[in-house]
C-alpha positions in Angstrom: 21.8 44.1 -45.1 24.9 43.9 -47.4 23.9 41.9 -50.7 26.7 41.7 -52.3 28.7 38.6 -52.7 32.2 39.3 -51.0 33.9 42.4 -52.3 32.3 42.4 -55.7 29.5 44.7 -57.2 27.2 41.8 -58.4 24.0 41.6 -55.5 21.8 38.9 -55.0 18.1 39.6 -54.7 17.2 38.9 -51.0 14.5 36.4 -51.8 16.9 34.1 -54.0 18.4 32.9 -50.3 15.6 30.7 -50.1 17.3 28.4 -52.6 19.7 28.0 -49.4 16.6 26.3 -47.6 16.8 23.6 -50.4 20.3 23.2 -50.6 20.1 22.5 -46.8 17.7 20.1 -47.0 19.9 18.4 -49.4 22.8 18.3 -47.4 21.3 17.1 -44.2 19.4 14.1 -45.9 22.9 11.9 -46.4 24.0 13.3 -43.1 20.6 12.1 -41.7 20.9 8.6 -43.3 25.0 8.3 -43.2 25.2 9.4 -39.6 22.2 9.9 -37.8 20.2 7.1 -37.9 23.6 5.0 -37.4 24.2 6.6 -34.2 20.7 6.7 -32.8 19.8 3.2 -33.9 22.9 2.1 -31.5 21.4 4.5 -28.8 17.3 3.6 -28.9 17.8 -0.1 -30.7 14.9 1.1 -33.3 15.3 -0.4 -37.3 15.2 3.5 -38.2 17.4 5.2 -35.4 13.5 7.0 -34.7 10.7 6.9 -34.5 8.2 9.0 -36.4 6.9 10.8 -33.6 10.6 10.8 -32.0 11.7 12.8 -35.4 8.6 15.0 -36.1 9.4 15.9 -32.0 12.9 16.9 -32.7 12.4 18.7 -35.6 10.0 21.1 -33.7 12.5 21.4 -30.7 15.2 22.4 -34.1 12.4 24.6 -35.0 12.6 27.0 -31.8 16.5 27.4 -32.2 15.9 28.8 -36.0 13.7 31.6 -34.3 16.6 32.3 -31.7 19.2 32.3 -33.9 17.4 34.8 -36.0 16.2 36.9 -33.3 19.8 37.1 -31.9 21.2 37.8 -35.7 18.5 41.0 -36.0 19.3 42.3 -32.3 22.9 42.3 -33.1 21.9 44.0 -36.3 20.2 46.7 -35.1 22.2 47.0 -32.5 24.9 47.8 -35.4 22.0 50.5 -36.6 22.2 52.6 -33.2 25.9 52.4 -32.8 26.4 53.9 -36.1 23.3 55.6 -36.5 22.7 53.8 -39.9 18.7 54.3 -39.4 17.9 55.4 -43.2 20.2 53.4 -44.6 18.4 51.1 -47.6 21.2 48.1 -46.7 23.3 48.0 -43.7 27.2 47.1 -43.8 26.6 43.8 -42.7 27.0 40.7 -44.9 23.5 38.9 -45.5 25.1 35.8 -45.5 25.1 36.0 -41.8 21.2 34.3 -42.7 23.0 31.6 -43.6 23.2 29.6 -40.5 19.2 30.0 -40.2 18.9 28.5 -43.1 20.8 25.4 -42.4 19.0 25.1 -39.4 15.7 25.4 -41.2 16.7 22.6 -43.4 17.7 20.6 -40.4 14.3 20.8 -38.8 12.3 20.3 -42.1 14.4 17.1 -42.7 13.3 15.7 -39.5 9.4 17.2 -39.6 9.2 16.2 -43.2 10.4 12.5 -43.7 8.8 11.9 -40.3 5.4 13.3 -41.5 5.4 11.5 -44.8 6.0 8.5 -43.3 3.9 8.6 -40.8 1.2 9.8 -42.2 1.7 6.7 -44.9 2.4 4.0 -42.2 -0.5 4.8 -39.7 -2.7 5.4 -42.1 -5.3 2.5 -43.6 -4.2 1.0 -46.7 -7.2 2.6 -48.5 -6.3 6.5 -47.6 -2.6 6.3 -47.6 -1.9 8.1 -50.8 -4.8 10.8 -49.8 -3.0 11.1 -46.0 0.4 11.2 -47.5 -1.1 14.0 -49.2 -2.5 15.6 -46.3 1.0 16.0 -44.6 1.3 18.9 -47.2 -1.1 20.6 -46.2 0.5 21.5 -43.0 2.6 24.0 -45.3 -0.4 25.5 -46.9 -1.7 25.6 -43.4 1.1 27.6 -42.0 1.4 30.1 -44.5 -2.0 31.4 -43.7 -1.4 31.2 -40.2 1.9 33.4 -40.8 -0.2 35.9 -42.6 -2.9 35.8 -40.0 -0.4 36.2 -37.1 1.6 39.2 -38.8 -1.9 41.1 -39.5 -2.6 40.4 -35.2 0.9 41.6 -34.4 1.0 44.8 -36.5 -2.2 45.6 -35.0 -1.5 45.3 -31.6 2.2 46.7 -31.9 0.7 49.6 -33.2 -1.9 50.6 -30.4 -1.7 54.3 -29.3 -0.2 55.5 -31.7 3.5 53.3 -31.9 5.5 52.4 -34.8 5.3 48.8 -34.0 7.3 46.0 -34.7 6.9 45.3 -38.0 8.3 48.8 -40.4 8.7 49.3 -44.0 12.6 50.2 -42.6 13.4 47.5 -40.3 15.5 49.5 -39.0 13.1 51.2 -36.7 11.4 48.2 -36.0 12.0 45.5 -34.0 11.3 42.5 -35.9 13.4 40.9 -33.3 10.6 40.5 -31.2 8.6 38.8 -34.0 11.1 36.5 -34.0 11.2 36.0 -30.3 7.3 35.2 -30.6 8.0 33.0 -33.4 10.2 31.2 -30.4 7.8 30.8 -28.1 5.3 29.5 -29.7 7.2 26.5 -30.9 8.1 26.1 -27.5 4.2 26.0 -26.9 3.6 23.8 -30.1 6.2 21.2 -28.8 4.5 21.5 -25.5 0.9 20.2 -27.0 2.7 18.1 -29.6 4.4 16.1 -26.7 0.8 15.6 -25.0 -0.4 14.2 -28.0 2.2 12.2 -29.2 2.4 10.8 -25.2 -1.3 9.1 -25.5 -1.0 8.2 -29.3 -1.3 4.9 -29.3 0.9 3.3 -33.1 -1.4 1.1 -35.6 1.1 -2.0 -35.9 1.5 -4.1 -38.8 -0.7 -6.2 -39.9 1.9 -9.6 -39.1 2.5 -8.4 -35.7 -1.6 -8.1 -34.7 -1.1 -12.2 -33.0 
């Protein structure tokens, strides 16, 4: 894609967008405190608008819209490709900013998953292990990005049976890294699925002043 900002020659490096992913995260955590909890205090009549499991639940359920929204930015993308056959093109007329929104959304969902994990992880914990649990909730990222690399290694080799380019190309362009995305999609919608089963029998450690 296009990395130059507006009409100008200076480019920024693709992998300097994750800063957006930061600045997201801090924009949505006023919004979150300033307007969400407000409003969904008034709705569910809970002290923090959520609870713990209610936000780690919703920022899953954000987490399937990020894979959508990207999936449906690289179709239209390489849709763009065929049109005007731009398949050995190093960047493609398009804007990169058009990532933008995914990263919003990214921030959005981590907002939710985040606070919610910290805290819970702090509250339901016992008092002996809560700085080592609180710890623990950060593991989930170290977690992930082994799963990530695990899961692209799977894909490329199946994708590649019998002789195909696969999904996953040095040019994107003749790949269709759309589908990864897709994937990506479903199986937060499956990871929802078994995190709602959970959360459903989980059964929440009260305080200690309300155990009468």
């Amino acid at each position: 894609m296009d990395t130059r900002v507006g009409n100008s020659s200076f480019k920024i490096p693709p992998a300097s967008l994750s800063i957006l992913d930061t600045l997201s995260v801090i924009f949505w955590v006023p919004i979150y405190d300033q307007f969400i909890v407000p409003i969904a205090r008034k709705i569910t009549g809970h002290k923090n608008g959520l609870t713990q499991l209610q936000r780690m639940g919703t920022g899953i359920f954000i987490s399937i819209f990020v894979m959508l929204s990207a999936g449906i930015l690289e179709l239209y993308r390489l849709k763009h490709v065929k049109r005007h056959n731009y398949y050995e093109l190093e960047e493609v007329p398009m804007s990169i900013f058009w990532q933008v929104p995914q990263y919003f959304l990214i921030g959005c969902a981590e907002v939710f998953t985040f606070i919610g994990h910290l805290e819970f992880f702090y509250d339901q914990a016992p008092d002996a292990m809560r700085s080592l649990c609180s710890a623990l909730s950060l593991t989930t990222v170290a977690l992930g990005s082994y799963l990530s690399s695990i899961l692209v290694t799977i894909v490329m080799k199946i994708t590649t049976k019998n002789g195909k380019p696969g999904w996953i190309l040095d040019n994107l362009n003749y790949g269709h890294i759309d589908y990864f995305y897709y994937l990506l999609a479903l199986l937060s919608v499956l990871n929802l699925g078994v995190y709602l089963v959970i959360a459903k029998g989980y059964t929440c450690k009260r305080p200690v002043d309300t155990l009468r």
